[in-house]
N, C-alpha and C positions, 0 to 999 in steps of 0.2 A: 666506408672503404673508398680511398681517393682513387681517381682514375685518369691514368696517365695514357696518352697516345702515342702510340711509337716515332719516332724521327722519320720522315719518309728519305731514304739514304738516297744517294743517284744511283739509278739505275746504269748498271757497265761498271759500277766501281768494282774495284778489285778487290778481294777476299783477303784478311792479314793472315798470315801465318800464324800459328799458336801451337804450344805442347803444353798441355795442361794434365794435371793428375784427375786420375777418374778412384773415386775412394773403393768402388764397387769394384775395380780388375785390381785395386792399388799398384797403378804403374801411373806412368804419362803418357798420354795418347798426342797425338802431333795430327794436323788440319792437311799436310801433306800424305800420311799414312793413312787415312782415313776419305780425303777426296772420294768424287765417284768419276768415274768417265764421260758421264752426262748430266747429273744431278747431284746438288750437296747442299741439304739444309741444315741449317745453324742456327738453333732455337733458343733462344735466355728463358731460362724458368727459375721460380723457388720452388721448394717445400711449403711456402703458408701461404702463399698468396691465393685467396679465393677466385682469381680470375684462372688461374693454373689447376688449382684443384676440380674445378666448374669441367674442365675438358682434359686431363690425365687418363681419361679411359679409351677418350677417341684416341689421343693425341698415340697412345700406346697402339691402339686397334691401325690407326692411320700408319704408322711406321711398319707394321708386321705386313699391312698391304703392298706398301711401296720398296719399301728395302729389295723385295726377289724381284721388282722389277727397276733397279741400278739404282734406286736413290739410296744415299748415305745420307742419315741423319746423326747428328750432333748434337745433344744440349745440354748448357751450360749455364751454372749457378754463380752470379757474380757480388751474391749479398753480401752484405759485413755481417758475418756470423758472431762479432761479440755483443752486439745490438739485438740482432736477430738470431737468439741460437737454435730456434726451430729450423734455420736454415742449413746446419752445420751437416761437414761430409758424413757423418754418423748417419742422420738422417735422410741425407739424399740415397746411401746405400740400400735405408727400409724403403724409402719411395721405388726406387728403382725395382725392388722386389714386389712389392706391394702393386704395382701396377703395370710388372712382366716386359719393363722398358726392355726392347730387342735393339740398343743404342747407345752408345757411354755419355753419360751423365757425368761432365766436368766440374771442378771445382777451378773458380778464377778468383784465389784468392787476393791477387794484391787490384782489380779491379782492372785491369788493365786490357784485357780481352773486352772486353762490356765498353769502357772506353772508343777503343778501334775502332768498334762496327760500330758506334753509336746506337747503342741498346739505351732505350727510355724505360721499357717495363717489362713486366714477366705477363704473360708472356710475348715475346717478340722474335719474329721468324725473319728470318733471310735466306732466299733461295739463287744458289749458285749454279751455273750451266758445270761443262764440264772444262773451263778457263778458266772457273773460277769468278765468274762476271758476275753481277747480284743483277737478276732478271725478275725478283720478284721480293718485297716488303711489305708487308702489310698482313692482314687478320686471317686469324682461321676460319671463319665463319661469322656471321652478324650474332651470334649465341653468347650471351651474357648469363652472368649468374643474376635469377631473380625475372630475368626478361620474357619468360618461358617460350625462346624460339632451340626449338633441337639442335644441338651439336651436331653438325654435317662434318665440318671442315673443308666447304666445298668450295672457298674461294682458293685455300691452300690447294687442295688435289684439282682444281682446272690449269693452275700454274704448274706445278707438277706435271702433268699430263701432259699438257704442251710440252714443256724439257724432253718427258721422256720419249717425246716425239718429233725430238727438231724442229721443234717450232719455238718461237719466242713468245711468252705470256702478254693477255691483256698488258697494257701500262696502267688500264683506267684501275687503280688497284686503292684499297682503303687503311686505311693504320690501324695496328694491332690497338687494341685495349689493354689497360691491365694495371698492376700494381706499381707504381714506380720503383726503381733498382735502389735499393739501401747502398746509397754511397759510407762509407767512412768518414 
């Protein structure tokens, strides 16, 4: 399994705009309608990638925590699904159920969203104040598949936590791991 490291983006850059289709509500959700007032994390996953699958349960568990307290979470499948058809919206719908996502799970079919924010792998987090600032990049936790350290997701929820409390997170922050994004 190769293992790509997230981009570390600048920290203060600005968040792009995007309305992407969510296959699970079958509409287009938009980065404006969805914001939070204090918190908005934008997460790239797939369906195969075993760095995503390794933490799908926290990742679920972790948003059904945060969501009631102002974070909006986002994530978004940016693979080439003719390569990778385990990736395709069919299947991000079963994922979604399958792991009780309280989140819309987009599909960024022409790649262009994944682009923007400079997504390297699945999975890879960007966390946005409520400007829209990116105040936090990097890993959920040191928890690798095979590594046997527990899924916490505690570097994600100390950044969090800060946000949701007017503060601004460590910078000393570390890059996500993970599968690299299936370009076309």
């Amino acid at each position: 399994m190769a293992r790509i490291e997230s981009k570390m983006m600048e920290l203060g850059s600005k968040a792009h705009d995007f309305k992407l289709f969510s296959p699970s509500e079958n509409k287009e959700i938009s980065l404006t309608n969805m914001k939070s007032e204090k918190a908005t994390l934008i997460i790239f996953i797939s369906n195969h990638c075993p760095f995503v699958k390794h933490l799908n349960s926290a990742l679920s568990t972790f948003a059904k925590k945060y969501i009631p307290k102002g974070l909006s979470v986002i994530a978004i499948n940016s693979n080439d699904i003719v390569n990778y058809p385990d990736d395709s919206p069919e299947n991000m719908i079963k994922q979604s159920k399958e792991f009780d996502f309280h989140f819309p799970y987009l599909f960024d079919e022409t790649q262009e969203i994944a682009r923007e924010y400079g997504a390297m792998c699945t999975p890879d987090f960007f966390l946005y104040d409520g400007d829209l600032k990116l105040r936090y990049r990097g890993q959920f936790d040191d928890s690798r598949p095979g590594n046997s350290i527990p899924v916490t997701g505690i570097d994600l929820s100390i950044a969090v936590d800060a946000l949701l409390n007017n503060k601004l997170p460590s910078t000393d922050q570390k890059p996500s791991v993970g599968c690299g994004i299936k370009w076309k």
